[in-house]
C-alpha positions in Angstrom: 0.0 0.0 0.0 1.1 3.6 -0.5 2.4 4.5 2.3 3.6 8.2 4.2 4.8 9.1 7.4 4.7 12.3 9.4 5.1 13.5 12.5 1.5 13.7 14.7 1.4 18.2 15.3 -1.8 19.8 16.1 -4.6 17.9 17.5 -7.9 17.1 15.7 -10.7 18.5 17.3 -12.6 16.0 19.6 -11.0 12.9 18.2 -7.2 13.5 19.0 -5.7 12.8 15.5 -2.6 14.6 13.6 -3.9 17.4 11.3 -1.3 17.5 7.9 -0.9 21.3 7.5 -0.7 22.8 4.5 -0.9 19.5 2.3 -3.5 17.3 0.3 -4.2 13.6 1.8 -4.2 10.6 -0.4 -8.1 9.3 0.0 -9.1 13.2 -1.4 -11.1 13.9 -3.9 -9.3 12.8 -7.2 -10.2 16.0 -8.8 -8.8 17.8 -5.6 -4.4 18.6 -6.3 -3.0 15.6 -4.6 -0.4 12.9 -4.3 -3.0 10.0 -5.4 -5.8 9.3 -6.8 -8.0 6.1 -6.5 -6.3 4.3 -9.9 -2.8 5.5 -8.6 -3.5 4.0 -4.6 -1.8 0.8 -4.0 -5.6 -0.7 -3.7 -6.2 0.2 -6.8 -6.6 -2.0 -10.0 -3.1 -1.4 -10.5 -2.7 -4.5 -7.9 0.7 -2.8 -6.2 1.1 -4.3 -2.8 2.7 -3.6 0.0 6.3 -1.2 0.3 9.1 -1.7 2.3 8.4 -1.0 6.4 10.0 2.1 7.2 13.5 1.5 9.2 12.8 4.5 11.5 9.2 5.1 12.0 8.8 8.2 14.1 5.3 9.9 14.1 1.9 8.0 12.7 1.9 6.5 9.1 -0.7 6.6 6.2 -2.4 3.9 4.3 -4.6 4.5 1.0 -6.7 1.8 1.0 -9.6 0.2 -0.6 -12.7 -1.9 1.7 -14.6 -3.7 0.3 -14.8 -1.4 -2.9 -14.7 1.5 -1.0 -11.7 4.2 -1.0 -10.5 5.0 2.4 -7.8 6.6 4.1 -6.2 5.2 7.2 -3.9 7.2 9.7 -2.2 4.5 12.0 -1.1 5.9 16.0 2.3 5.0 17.3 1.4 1.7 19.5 1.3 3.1 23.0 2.1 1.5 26.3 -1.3 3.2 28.1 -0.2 1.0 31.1 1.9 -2.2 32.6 -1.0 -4.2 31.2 -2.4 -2.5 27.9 -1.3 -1.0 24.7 -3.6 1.0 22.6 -3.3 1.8 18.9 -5.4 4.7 17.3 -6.8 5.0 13.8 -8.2 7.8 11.8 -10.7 6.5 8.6 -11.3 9.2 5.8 -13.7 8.3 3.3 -12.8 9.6 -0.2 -15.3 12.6 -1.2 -16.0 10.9 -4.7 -16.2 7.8 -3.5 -19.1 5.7 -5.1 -22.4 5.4 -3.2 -23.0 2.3 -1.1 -25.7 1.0 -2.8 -23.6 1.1 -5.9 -20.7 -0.9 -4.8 -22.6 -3.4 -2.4 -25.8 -6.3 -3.5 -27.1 -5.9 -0.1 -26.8 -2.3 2.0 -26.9 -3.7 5.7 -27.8 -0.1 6.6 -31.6 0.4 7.2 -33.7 3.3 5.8 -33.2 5.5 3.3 -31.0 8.0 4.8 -28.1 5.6 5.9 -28.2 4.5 1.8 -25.0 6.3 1.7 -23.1 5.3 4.9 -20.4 2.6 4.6 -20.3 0.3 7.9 -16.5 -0.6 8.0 -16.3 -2.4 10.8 -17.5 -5.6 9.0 -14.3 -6.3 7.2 -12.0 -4.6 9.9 -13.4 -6.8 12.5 -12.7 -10.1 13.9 -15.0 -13.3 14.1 -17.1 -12.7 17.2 -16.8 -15.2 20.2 -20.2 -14.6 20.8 -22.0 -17.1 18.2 -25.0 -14.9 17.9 -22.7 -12.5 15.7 -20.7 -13.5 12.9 -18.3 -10.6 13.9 -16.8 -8.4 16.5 -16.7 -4.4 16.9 -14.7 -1.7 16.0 -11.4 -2.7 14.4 -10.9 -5.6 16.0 -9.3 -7.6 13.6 -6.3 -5.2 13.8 -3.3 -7.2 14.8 0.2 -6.6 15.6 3.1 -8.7 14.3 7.3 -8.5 15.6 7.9 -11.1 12.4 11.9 -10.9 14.2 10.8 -13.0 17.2 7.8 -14.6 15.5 5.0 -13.5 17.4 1.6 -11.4 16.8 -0.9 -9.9 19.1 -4.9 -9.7 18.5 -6.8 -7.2 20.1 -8.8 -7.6 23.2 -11.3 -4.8 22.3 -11.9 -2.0 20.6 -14.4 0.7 20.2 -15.2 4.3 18.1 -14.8 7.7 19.2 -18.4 8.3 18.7 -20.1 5.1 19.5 -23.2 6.8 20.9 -23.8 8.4 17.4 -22.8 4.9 15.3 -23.3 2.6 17.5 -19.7 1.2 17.2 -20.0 0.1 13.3 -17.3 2.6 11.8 -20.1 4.4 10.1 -18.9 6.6 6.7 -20.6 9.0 4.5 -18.3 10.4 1.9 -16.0 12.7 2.7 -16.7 11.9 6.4 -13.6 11.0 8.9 -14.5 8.6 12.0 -11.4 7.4 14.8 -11.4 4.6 17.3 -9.1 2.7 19.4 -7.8 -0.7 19.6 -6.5 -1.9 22.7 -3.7 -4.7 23.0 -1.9 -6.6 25.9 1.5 -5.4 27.2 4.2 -5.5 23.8 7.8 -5.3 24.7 8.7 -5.0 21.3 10.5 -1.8 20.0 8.9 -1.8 16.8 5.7 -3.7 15.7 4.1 -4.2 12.2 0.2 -2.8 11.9 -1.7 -5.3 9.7 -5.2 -3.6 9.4 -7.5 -5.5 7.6 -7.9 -4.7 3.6 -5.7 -1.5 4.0 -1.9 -3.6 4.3 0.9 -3.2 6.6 2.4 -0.4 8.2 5.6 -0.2 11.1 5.1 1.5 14.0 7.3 2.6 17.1 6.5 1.5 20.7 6.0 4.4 23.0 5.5 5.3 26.2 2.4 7.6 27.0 5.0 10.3 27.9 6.5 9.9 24.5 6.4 12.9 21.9 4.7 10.9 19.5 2.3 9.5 21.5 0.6 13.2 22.1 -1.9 12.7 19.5 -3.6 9.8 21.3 -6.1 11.3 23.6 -6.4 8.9 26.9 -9.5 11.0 27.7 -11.5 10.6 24.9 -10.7 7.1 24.9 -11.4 6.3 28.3 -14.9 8.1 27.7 -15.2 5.9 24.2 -15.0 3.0 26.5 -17.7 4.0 29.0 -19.7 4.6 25.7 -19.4 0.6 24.9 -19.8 -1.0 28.2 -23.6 1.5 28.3 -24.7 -0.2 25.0 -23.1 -2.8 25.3 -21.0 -3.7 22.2 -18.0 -4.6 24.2 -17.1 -8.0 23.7 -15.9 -8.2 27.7 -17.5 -5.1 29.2 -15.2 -5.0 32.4 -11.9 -5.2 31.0 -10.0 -6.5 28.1 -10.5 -10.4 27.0 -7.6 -11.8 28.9 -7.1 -14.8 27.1 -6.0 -12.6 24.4 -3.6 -10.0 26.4 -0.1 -12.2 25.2 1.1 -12.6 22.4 1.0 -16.0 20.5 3.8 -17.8 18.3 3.1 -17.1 14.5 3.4 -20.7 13.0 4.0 -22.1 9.1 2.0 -24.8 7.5 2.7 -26.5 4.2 1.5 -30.1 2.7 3.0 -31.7 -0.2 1.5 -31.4 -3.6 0.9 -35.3 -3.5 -0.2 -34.9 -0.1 2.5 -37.5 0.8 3.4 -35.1 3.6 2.6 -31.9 5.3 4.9 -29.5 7.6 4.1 -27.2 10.4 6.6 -25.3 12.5 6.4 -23.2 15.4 9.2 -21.5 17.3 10.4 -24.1 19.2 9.8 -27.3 16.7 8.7 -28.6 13.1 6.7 -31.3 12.9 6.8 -33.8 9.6 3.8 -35.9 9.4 4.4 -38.7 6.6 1.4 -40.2 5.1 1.2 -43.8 5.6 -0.8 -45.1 2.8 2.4 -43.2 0.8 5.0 -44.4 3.3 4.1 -48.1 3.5 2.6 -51.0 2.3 -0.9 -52.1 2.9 -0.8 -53.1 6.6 2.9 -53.5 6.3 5.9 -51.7 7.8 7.7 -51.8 4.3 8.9 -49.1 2.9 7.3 -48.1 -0.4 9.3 -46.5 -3.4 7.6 -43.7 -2.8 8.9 -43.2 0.6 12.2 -42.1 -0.9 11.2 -38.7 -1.5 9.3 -38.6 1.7 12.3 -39.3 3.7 14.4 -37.5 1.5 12.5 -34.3 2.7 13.3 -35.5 6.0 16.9 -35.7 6.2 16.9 -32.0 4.4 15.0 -30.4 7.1 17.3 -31.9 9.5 20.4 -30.6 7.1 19.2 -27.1 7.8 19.7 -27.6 11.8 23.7 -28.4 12.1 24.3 -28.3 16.1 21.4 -30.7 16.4 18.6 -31.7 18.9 15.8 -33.4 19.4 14.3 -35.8 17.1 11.1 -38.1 18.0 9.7 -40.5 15.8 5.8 -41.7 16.4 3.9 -44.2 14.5 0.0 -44.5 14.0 -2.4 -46.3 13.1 -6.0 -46.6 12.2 -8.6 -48.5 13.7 -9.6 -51.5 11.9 -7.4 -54.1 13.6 -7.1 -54.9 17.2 -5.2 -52.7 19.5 -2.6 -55.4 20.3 -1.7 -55.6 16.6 -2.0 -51.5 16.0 0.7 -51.1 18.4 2.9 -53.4 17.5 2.6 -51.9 13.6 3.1 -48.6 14.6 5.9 -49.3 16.3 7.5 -51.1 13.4 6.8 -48.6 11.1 8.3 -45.6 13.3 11.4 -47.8 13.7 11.5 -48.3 10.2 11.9 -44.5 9.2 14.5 -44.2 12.2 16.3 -46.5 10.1 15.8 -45.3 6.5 16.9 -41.4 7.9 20.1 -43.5 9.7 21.0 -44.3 5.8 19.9 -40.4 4.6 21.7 -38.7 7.2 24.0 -38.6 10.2 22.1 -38.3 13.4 24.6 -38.4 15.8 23.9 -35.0 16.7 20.3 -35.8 17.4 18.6 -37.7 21.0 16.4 -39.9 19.2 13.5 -41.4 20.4 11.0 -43.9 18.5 7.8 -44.7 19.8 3.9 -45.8 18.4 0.6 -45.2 19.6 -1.8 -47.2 17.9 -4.7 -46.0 17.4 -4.7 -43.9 20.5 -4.4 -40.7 19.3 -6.4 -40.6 16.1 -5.8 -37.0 13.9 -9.3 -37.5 13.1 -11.8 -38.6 15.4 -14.0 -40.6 13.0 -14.7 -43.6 11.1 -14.9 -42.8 7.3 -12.4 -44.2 4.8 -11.0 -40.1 5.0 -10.6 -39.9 8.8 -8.6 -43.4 8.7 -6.1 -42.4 6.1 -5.4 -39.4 7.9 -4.7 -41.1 11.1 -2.3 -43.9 9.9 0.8 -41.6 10.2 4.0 -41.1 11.5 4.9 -38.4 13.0 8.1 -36.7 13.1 9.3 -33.8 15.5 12.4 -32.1 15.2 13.3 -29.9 18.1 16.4 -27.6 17.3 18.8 -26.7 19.7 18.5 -22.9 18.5 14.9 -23.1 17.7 12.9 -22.7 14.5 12.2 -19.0 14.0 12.4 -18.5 10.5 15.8 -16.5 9.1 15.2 -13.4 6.1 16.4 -14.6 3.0 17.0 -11.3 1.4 20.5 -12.0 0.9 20.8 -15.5 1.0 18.0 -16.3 -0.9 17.6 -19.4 -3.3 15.2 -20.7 -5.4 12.8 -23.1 -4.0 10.8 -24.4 -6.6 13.8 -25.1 -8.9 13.9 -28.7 -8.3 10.7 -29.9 -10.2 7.9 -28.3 -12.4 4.6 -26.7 -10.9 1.4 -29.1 -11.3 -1.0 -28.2 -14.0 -3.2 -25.2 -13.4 -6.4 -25.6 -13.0 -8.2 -22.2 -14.0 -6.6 -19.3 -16.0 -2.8 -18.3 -15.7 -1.0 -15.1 -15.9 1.7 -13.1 -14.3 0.7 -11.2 -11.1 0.7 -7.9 -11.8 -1.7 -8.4 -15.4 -3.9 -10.7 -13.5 -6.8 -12.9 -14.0 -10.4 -12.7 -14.4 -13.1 -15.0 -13.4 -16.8 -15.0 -13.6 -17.4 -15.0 -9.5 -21.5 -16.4 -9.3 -23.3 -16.2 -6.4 -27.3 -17.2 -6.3 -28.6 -14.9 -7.9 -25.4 -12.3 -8.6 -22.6 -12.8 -11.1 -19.7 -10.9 -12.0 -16.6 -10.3 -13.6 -13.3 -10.2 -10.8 -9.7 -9.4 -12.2 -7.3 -10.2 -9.1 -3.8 -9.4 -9.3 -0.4 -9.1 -7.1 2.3 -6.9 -8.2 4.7 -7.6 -6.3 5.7 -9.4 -2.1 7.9 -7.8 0.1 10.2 -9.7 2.1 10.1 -9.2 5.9 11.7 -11.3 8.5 11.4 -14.8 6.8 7.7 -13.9 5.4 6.3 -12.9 2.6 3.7 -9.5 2.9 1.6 -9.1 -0.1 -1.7 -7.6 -0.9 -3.7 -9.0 -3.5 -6.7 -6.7 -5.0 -9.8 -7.9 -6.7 -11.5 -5.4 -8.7 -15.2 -5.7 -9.6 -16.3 -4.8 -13.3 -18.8 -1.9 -13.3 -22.0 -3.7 -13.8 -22.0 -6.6 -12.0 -25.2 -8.2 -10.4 -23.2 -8.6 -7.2 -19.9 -11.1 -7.5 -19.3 -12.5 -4.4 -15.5 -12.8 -3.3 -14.8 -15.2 -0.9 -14.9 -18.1 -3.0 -12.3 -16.8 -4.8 -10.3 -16.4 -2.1 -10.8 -19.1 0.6 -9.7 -22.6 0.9 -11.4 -25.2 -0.7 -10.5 -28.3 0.4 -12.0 -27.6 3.9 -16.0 -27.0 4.2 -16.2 -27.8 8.1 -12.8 -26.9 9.5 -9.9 -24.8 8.9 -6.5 -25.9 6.7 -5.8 -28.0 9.9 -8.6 -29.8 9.7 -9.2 -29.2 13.4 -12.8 -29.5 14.9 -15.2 -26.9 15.1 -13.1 -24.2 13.2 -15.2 -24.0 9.8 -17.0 -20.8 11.9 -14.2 -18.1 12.9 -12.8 -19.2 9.3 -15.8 -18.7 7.1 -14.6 -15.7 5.3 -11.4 -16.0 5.8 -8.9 -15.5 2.5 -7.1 -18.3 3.9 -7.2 -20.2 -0.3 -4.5 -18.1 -1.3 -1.6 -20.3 -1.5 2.1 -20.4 -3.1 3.6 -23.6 -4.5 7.3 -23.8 -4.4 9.3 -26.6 -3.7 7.0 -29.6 -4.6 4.9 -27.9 -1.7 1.6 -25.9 -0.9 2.2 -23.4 1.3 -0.1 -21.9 3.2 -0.5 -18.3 4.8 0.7 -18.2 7.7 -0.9 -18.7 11.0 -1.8 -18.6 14.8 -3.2 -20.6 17.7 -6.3 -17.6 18.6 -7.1 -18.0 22.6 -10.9 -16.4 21.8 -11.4 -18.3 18.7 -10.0 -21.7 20.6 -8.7 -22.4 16.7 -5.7 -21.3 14.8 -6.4 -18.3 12.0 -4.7 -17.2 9.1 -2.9 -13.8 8.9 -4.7 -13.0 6.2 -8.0 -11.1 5.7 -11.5 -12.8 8.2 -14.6 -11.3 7.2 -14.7 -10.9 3.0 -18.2 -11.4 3.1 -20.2 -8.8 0.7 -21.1 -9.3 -2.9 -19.8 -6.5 -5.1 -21.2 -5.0 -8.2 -18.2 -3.1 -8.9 -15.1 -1.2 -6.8 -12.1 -2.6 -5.9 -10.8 -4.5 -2.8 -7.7 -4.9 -1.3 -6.9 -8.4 0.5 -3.7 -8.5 3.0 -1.8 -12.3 3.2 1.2 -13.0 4.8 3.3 -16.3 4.0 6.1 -18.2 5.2 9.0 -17.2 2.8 10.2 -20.3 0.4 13.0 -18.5 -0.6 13.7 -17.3 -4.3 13.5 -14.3 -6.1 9.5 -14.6 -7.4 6.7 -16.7 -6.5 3.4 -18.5 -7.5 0.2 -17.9 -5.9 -2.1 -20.9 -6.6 -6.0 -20.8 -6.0 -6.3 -24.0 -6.6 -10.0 -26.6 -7.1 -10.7 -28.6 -3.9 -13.3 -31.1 -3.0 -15.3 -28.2 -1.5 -14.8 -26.1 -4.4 -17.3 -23.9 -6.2 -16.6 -24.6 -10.0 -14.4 -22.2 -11.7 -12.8 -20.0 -9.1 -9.4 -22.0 -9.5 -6.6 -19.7 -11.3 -2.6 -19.2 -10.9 -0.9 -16.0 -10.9 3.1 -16.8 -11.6 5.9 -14.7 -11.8 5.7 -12.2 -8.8 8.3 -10.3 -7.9 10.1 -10.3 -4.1 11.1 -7.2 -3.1 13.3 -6.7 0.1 12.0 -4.6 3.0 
């Protein structure tokens, strides 16, 4: 996103935001004099994507943005230490003065009566899924969340609220033209500097200050406080009495990736990665043979444990299904589990690992079920590697190689083109259709991830293209990319289908454990819920960084899959922060 940064002066009225004296603001009217106009923005059709984070952020930065067709302009707070316990963050939203009508962009206007025809309710897509069942989303900008990629870690909000929540009633209310602030509040961050990601506007850095600090003088305490008291009297506050504390510390950003073949998948954390191996690849039928096959598998294997020299940990765990006896399931998943041991003995020195082997059985089932699906996912074997220096990922600016060298991508399956000329796909809902072009111009490189923003512009005269089956994951229909129980709901809308293939692997966005949600989330966008009939929208990923100097971002078909909204966009550029 186009980015600027200044120094927070004069006060704003009432809301305690940073004036810009004596200059034009991005979201203006394009006919105003100006640095940008809606087809120059970042969230434009253009598809430019995120810049380089500022080395030495000092006062509050600018985004130029566009929500779910909508052209608005964010002003992003220094993160401020309000207390030993809380952080807050403030935001400033400007609707463009030209910006189209609601009832233009959007099928459905959620707004009743006629006069609210023309007020945009942002706080859809700049909130997060809702604990409370009974809503489908939260309040404010609450799915604002902090990331420090250089320790791995990101931070959700406990709560947020508007400045004038007794006017909107929380729901980031725009008419064109209009401006609207409101505060997110965070746990404690020790962090010097922390990365903004605000929901379909992209990624900004921002210092860590005390509320003493200089550039913390344009956050006004007292109108937040009296924000706050506003929300627990109507109650929109998610925990009236005080933040959510289940959400005050921060939780370990973690990488996910399966196989192409689905022969294995990969998920890593700070501390460990764990390699789960596909038995029905692995093995012979009810066998503890190695198949041909189990080469490559294995092969993958000794390479992640390559890429860890001083050593560690390593356990090895077999599984089973359930069909046989127990007796017999233990004693196969204890062969099998010795069997790699020894097969990664022939791949690799280990000496520098304490190995354990071990099987379960069928006592700890991935799946808790009896299909023919649930059973080939549990017979597994599992294997953990604990580094002695940990996991978090490394930047590859300098050092970076290709990763998707060693063997050609599968065949698409929808349209191809490079990412910044994009694709378009008929997007049908039931009863709306419409064209979508989606395109990335370019990745920046952060920390050993990958920040992009991918936009999706609506052709003028649309019935109402929906955009979230373009853009979620379609192998899933009743969980998340984890497959884990009960998490189909917090990841509804979630852009979570926008994957990069490198290496003979999937990758996924990247994600978390979320304490509220009880499920792990993508870092990508949560609530792309609204069928468009034109405007463009700008949708914020973040991925694991395979290395390389471009990538491929693969939307691929999936059991779940609505039919056509597969496509591939290749050749995208990786820029260094």
């Amino acid at each position: 996103m186009r980015r600027r940064v200044f120094l927070s002066g004069a006060i704003l009225t009432g809301v305690g935001l940073p004036m810009l004296a004596g200059c034009k603001v991005p979201w203006q009217s394009k006919h105003q004099a100006g640095p940008a106009s809606a087809s120059a923005s970042a969230g434009g059709a253009s598809g430019a994507a995120v810049p380089a984070a500022s080395a030495a952020p000092q006062g509050w930065q600018e985004l130029d943005a566009h929500v779910m067709g909508h052209h608005l302009g964010f002003q992003v707070s220094p993160l401020v230490r309000r207390d030993e316990k809380t952080t807050v963050l403030a935001l400033k939203l400007t609707r463009a003065k030209d910006d189209a009508a609601v009832k233009d962009i959007a099928q459905v206007v959620y707004s009743s009566g006629n006069e609210y025809t023309d007020t945009f309710e942002a706080t859809r897509p700049l909130s997060r899924p809702s604990s409370n069942r009974l809503s489908p989303f939260d309040w404010g900008a609450t799915g604002v969340r902090l990331l420090d990629l250089a320790t791995n870690r990101v931070w959700v909000a406990t709560t947020g609220v508007e400045n004038k929540v007794k006017d909107n009633y929380n729901k980031l209310a725009l008419k064109p033209g209009e401006s609207t602030s409101c505060f997110v509040l965070f746990g404690p961050v020790d962090a010097k500097q922390v990365t903004v990601f605000v929901p379909q506007a992209g990624f900004v850095t921002v210092d860590v200050v005390d509320k003493d600090a200089p550039t913390a003088s344009g956050v006004d305490f007292a109108a937040m406080d009296k924000a706050f008291d506003s929300v627990a009297t109507i109650g929109y506050s998610r925990d009236i009495a005080k933040p959510h504390e289940a959400l005050e510390a921060p939780v370990t950003i973690e990488r996910f990736a399966r196989a192409l073949d689905n022969s294995t998948s990969t998920l890593a954390d700070n501390q460990k990665v764990t390699i789960t191996l596909a038995s029905d690849v692995t093995f012979a039928s009810d066998s503890a043979d190695l198949t041909p096959q189990a080469d490559a598998q294995l092969q993958t294997v000794a390479g992640k444990l390559g890429q860890y020299p001083d050593g560690g940990t390593l356990t090895i765990v077999g599984h089973t299904d359930d069909i046989q006896d127990d007796a017999y399931n233990q004693t196969l998943s204890e062969k099998r589990a010795n069997a790699v041991k020894t097969k990664l003995q022939q791949l690799t020195k280990l000496d520098k690992w304490k190995t354990s082997v071990s099987g379960k059985g069928e006592s700890q089932p991935k799946i808790k079920d009896t299909t023919d699906e649930a059973r080939a996912a549990n017979r597994r074997v599992e294997i953990t590697l604990t580094p002695t220096g940990g996991t978090s990922p490394k930047d590859s600016s300098t050092t970076a190689t290709p990763s998707n060298g060693s063997g050609k991508l599968p065949d698409p399956q929808g349209p191809v083109a490079k990412g910044p000329e994009g694709v378009t796909l008929t997007s049908k809902g039931t009863s709306t259709s419409g064209e979508v072009t989606i395109t990335l111009d370019h990745v920046t490189r952060t920390g050993g991830y990958l920040l992009g923003t991918v936009t999706c512009t609506v052709k003028d005269g649309s019935t109402g293209a929906p955009l979230h089956p373009l853009l979620e994951d379609p192998q899933t229909v009743l969980a998340n990319q984890r497959d884990e129980d009960g998490s189909a709901l917090p990841s509804f809308n979630a852009s979570d289908g926008l994957t990069l293939i490198a290496g003979g692997e999937r990758i996924f966005p990247a994600d978390y454990l979320d304490a509220d949600a009880e499920h792990h989330l993508p870092l990508t966008e949560l609530n792309v819920s609204d069928h468009l009939k034109t405007g463009t929208t700008t949708i914020c990923t973040i991925w694991p960084d395979p290395g390389g100097d471009t990538i491929t971002l693969d939307h691929p078909d999936g059991k779940y899959a609505i039919k056509d909204t597969a496509y591939r966009l290749t050749d995208i550029p990786i820029k260094n922060s």
